[in-house]
C-alpha positions as CSV (number, residue, x, y, z in Angstrom):
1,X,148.3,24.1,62.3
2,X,146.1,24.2,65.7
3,X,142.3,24.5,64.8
4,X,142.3,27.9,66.4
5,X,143.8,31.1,64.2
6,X,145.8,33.4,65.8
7,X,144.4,37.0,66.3
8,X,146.1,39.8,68.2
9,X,144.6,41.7,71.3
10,X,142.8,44.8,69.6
11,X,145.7,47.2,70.2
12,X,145.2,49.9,73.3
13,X,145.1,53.6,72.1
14,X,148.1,55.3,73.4
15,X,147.5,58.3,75.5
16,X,147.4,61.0,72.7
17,X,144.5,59.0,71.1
18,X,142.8,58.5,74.6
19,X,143.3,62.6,75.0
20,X,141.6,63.7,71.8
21,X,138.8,61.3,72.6
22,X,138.3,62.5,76.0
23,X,138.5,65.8,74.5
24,X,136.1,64.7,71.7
25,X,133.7,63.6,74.3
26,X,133.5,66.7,75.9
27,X,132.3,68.6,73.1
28,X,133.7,72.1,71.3
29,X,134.3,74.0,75.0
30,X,136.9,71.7,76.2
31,X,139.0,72.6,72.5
32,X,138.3,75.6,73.2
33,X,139.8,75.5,76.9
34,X,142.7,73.8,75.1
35,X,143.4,76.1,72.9
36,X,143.4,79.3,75.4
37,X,145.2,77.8,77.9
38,X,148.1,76.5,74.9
39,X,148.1,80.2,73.8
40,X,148.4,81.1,77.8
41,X,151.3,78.7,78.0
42,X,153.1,79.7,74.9
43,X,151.8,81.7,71.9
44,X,153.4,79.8,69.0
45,X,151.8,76.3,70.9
46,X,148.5,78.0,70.6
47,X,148.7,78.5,67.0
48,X,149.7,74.9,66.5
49,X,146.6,74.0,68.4
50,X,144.3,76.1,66.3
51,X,145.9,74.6,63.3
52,X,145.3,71.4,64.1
53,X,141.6,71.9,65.6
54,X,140.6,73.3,62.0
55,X,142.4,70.6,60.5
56,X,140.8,67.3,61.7
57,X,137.6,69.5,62.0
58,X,137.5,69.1,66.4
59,X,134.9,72.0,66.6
60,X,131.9,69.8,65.0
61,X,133.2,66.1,65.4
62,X,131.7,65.5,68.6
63,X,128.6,67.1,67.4
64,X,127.9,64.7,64.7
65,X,128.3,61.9,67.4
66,X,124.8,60.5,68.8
67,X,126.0,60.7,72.2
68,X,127.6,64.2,72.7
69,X,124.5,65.8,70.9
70,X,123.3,67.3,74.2
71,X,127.0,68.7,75.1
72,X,126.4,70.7,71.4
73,X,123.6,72.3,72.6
74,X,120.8,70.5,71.2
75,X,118.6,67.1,72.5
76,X,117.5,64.5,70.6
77,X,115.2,63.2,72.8
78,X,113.0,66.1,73.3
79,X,111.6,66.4,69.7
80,X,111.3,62.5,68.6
81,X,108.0,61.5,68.4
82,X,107.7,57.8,69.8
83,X,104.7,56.5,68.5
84,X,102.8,56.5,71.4
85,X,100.3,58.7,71.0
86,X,99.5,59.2,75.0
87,X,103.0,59.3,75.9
88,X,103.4,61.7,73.4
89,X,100.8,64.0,74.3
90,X,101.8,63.8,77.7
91,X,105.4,65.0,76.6
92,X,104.3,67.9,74.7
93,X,101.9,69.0,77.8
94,X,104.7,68.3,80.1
95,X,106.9,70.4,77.9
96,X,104.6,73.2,77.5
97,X,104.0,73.5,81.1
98,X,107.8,73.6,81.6
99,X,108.4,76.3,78.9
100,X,105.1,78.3,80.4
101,X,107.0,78.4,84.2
102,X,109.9,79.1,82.6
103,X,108.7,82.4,81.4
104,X,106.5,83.1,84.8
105,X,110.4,82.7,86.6
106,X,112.0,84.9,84.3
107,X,109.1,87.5,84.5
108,X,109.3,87.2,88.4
109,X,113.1,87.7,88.1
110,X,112.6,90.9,86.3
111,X,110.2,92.0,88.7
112,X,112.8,91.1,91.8
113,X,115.5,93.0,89.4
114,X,113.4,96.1,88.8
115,X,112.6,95.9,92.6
116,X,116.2,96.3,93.9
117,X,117.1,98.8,91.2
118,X,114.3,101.1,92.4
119,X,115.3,100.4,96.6
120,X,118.7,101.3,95.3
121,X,117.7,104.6,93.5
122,X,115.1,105.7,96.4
123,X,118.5,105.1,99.0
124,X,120.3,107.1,96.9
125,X,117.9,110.1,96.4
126,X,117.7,109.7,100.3
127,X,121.5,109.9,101.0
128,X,121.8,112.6,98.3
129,X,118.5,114.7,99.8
130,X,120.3,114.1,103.5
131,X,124.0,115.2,102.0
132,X,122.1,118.2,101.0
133,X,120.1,118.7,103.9
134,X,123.4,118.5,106.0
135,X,125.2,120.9,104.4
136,X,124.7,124.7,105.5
137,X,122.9,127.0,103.1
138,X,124.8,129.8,102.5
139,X,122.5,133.2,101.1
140,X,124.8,135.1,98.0
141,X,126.3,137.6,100.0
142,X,126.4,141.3,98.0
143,X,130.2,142.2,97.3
144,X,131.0,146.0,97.3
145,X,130.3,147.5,94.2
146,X,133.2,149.6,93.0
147,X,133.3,153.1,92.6
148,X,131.5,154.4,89.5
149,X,129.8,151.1,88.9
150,X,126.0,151.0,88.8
């Protein structure tokens, strides 16, 4: 025997195991896409791909991976303390500051959404007060009484 052993090429995933990875990567929306677009295509396909989502459990795999946390909707990073004390001041100031012009956005956002919704009701009290402005006034006029009525 040769002083080397044999061992076989790790085998290649074939392309349906290279799909539900990709898919996998991508997090719970792109099943979902999947799934919708399979019941577009053909209904009975659809259910086949809902069965199998609930299954092998799809929805929350790529969740429990490290590096899709952030495509499930939550970051690791942001609440792991490192140790450093000043670094980890700095990221809780930074953070704050962040979260505080967050708020001042969204406030001015209302403000610019309460803005045009008051220009567009004070244009249309205009156009109505003009419509009605336009349009001739016409006094009751007195219709004949008839005979023997007071």
């Amino acid at each position: 025997m040769s002083a080397y052993a044999y061992s076989p090429a790790p085998a290649r995933p074939g392309w349906f195991a290279r799909t539900l990875n990709w898919l996998d990567e991508r997090g719970p929306i792109s099943w979902i896409a999947v799934m919708v677009g399979s019941f577009i295509f053909a209904g009975p396909l659809g259910l086949v791909v809902l069965g199998f989502i609930l299954i092998t459990g799809r929805f929350g795999k790529g969740c429990r991976r490290t590096h899709a946390r952030r495509a499930c909707g939550f970051d690791i990073h942001a609440s792991r303390v490192t140790g450093n004390s000043a670094f980890d001041a700095y990221k809780a100031e930074t953070l704050a500051r962040l979260e505080r012009e967050q708020d001042e956005f969204e406030a001015f956002l209302g403000r610019l959404r309460e803005a045009r919704d008051k220009a567009e009701f004070d244009q249309y009290m205009d156009e109505r007060a003009h419509a009605a402005a336009e349009q001739p006034e016409t006094e009751p006029t007195e219709q004949p009484k008839a005979p023997g009525a007071y």
